[in-house]
C-alpha positions as MATLAB code, in Angstrom:
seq = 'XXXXXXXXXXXXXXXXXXXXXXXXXXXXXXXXXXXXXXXXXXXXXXXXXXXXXXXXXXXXXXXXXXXXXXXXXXXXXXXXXXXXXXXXXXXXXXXXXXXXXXXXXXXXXXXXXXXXXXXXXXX';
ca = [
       0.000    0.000    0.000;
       2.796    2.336    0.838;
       4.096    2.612   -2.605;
       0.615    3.137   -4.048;
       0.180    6.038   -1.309;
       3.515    7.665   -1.987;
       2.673    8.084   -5.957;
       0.439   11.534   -5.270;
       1.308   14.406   -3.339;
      -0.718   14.024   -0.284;
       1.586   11.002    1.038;
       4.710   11.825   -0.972;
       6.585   12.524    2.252;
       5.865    9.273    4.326;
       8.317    7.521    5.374;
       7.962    3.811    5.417;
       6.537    4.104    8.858;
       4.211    5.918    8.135;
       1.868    3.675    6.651;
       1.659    1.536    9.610;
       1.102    4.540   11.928;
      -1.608    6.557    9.674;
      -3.269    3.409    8.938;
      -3.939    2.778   13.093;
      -4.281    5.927   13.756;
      -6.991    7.137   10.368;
      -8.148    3.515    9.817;
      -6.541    4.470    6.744;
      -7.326    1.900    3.750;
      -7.001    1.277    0.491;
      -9.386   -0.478   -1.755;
      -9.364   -0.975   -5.964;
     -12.838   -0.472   -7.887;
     -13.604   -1.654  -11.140;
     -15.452    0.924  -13.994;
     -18.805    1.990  -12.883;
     -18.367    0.241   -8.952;
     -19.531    3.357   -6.359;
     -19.193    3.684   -2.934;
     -20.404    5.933   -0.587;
     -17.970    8.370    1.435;
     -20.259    7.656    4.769;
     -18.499   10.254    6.795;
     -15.191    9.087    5.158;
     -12.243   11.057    3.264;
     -10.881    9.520    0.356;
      -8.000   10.320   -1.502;
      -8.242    9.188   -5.423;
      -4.533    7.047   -5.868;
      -4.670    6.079   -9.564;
      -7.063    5.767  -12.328;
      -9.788    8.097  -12.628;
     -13.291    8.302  -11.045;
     -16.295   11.206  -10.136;
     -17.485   12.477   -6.912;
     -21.398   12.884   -6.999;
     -23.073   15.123   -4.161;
     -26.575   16.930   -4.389;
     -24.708   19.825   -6.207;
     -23.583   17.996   -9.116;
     -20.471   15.469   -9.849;
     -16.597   16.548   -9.717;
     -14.438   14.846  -11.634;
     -10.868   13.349  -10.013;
      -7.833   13.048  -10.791;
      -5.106   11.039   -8.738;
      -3.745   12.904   -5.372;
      -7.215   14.927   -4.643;
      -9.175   14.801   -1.717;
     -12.338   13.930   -1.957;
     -15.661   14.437    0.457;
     -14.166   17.152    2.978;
     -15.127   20.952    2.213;
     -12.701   23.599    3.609;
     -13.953   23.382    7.046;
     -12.815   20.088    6.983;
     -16.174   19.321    7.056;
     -18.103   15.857    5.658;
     -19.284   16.456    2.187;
     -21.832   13.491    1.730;
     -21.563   11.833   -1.589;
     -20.746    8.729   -3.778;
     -17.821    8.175   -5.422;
     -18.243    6.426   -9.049;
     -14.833    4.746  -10.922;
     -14.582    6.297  -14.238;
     -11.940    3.726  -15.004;
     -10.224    1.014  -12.818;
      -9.185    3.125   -9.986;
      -7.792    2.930   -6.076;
      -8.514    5.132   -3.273;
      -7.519    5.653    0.619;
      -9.665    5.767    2.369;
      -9.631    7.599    6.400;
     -11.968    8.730    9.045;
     -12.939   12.429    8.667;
     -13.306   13.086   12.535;
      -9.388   12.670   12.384;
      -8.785   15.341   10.389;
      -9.952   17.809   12.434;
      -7.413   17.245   15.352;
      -4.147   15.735   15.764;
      -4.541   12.824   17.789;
      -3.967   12.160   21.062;
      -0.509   10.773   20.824;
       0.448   13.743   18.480;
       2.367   11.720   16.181;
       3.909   13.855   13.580;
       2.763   11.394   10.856;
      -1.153   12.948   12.080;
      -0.101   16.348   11.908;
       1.886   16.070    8.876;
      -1.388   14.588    6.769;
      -3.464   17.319    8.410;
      -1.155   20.045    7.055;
      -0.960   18.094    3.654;
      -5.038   18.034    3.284;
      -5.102   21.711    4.471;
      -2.597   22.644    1.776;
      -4.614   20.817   -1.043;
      -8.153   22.682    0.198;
      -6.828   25.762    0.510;
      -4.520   26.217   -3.331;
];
């Protein structure tokens, strides 16, 4: 999983460590869809690895491209919506009520991810 992570921008910078530590402390996760398999982000932030795929909410789809961030608004707020693979895709998957605050062991893996997702919302 790590080497899938570290192809787009938001987990360039983990070190191999990293992946064990985000994935206990997000319940981060990676899982492959097939063209035209949807899930729903059920309080969940995804991050779109490879392939392409849409992001469907009540105001309309958005189209992805590897490395964005799907289902969080600025806030870092839940967006509700279903995720659709335009192609054979892969996408990590991590609890949104993480985001919000660096957990309670303050790893710098948490805080580093945090700063990564607020630097992708906010360009």
């Amino acid at each position: 999983m790590l080497e899938l992570l570290r192809q787009v921008p938001l987990f360039a910078w983990m070190p191999e460590e990293g992946a064990d530590t985000l994935s206990a402390c997000f319940d981060l996760c990676a899982e492959d869809l097939s063209v035209g398999e949807t899930r729903f982000a059920d309080g969940r932030v995804g991050c779109l690895l490879r392939g392409t795929a849409s992001f469907q909410t009540c105001d309309g789809a958005r189209p992805l491209r590897p490395g964005e961030v799907f289902a969080l608004d600025r806030d870092r707020q839940s967006i509700p919506g279903t995720l659709t693979a335009g192609e054979d895709c892969a996408v990590a998957w991590f609890r949104r009520d993480l985001i919000r605050h660096v957990c309670y062991r303050a790893c710098w893996f948490h805080a580093r991810l945090i700063l990564e997702i607020d630097r992708q919302l906010y360009m």
